[in-house]
C-alpha positions as CSV (number, residue, x, y, z in Angstrom):
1,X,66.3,-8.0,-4.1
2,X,63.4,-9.7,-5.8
3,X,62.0,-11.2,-2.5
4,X,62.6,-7.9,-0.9
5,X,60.2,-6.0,-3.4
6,X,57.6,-9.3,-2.9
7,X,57.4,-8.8,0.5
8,X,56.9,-4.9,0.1
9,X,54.2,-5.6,-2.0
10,X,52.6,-7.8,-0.5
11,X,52.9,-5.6,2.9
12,X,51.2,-2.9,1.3
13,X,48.4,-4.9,-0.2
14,X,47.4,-6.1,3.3
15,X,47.4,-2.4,4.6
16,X,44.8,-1.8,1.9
17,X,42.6,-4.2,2.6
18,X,43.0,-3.6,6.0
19,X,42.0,0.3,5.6
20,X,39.2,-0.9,3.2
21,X,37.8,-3.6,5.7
22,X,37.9,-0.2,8.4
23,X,36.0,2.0,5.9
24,X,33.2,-0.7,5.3
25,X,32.9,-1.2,9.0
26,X,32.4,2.6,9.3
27,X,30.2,2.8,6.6
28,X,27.6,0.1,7.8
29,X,28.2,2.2,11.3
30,X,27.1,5.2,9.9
31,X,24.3,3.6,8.1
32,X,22.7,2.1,10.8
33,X,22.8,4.9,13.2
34,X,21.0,7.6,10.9
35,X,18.7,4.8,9.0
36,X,18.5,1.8,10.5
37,X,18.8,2.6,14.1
38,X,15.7,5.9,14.0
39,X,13.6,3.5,12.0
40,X,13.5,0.6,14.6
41,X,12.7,3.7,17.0
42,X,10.1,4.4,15.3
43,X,8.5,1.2,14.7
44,X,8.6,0.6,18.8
45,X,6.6,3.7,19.1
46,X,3.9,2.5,16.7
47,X,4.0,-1.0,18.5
48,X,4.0,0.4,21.8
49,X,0.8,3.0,20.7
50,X,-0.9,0.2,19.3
51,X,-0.6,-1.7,22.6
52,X,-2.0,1.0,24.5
53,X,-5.2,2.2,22.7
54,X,-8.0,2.3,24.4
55,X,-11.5,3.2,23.4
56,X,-12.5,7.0,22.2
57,X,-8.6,7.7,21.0
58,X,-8.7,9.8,17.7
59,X,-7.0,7.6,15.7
60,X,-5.0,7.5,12.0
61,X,-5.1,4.4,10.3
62,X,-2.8,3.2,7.4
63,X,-5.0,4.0,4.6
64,X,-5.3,7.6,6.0
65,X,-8.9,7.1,7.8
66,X,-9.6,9.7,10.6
67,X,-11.8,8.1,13.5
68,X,-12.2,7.2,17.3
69,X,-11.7,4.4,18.6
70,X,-15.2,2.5,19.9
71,X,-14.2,-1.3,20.1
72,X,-11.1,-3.5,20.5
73,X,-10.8,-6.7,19.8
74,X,-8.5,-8.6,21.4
75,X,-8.9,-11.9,20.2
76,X,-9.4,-11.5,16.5
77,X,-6.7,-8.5,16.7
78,X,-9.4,-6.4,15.6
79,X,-10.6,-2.8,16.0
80,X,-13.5,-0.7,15.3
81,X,-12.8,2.7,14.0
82,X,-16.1,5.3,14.3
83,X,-14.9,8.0,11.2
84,X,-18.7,9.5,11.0
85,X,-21.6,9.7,13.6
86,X,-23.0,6.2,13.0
87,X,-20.4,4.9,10.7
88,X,-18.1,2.4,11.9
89,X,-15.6,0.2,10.5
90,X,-13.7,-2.8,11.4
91,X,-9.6,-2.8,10.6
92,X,-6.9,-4.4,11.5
93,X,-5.2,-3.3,15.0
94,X,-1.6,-2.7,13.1
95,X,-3.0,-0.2,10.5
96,X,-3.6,1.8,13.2
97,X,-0.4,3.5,13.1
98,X,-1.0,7.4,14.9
99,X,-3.1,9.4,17.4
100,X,-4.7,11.9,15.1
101,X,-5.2,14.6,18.2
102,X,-1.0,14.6,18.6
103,X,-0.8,14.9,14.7
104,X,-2.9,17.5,14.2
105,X,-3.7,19.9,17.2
106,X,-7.0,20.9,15.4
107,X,-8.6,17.7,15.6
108,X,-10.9,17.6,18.7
């Protein structure tokens, strides 16, 4: 009878740690598709933008600058961002993360 009860028990502990190995599966599931899985979305639309700018696109960079567009530079990865009549500067082409006109329609 003891050997019985063993078994039982031992039965019922797998089933547990089956259930608990489901459970953690369908957490991490749910995890990446509402975190994980929007974020990566997100960062190919940046990547992809990024990609495609061309001169004279209103532009946001990462340290919340406003400007247009007036140089790329491919080589040195490089672009130069007008955010005043006559005053240009020179960041990095990955902290250019938006297109200020899409952000805000009042922008012209």
């Amino acid at each position: 009878m003891n050997t019985f009860m063993l078994l039982a028990a031992q039965q019922s502990a797998g089933g547990s740690s089956m259930s608990f190995l489901i459970m953690m599966i369908a957490i991490f599931a749910i995890m990446w598709f509402f975190m994980i899985r929007p974020q990566q979305k997100k960062q190919k639309e940046i990547r992809n933008f990024q990609n495609a700018l061309q001169e004279g696109t209103k532009v946001v960079t990462g340290g919340g600058i406003y400007g247009t567009v007036k140089h790329i530079d491919l080589a040195n990865n490089k672009v130069e961002v007008e955010i005043a009549r006559g005053v240009v500067i020179e960041v990095d082409k990955a902290s250019v993360f938006a297109d200020a006109a899409s952000q805000n329609p009042g922008i012209k």
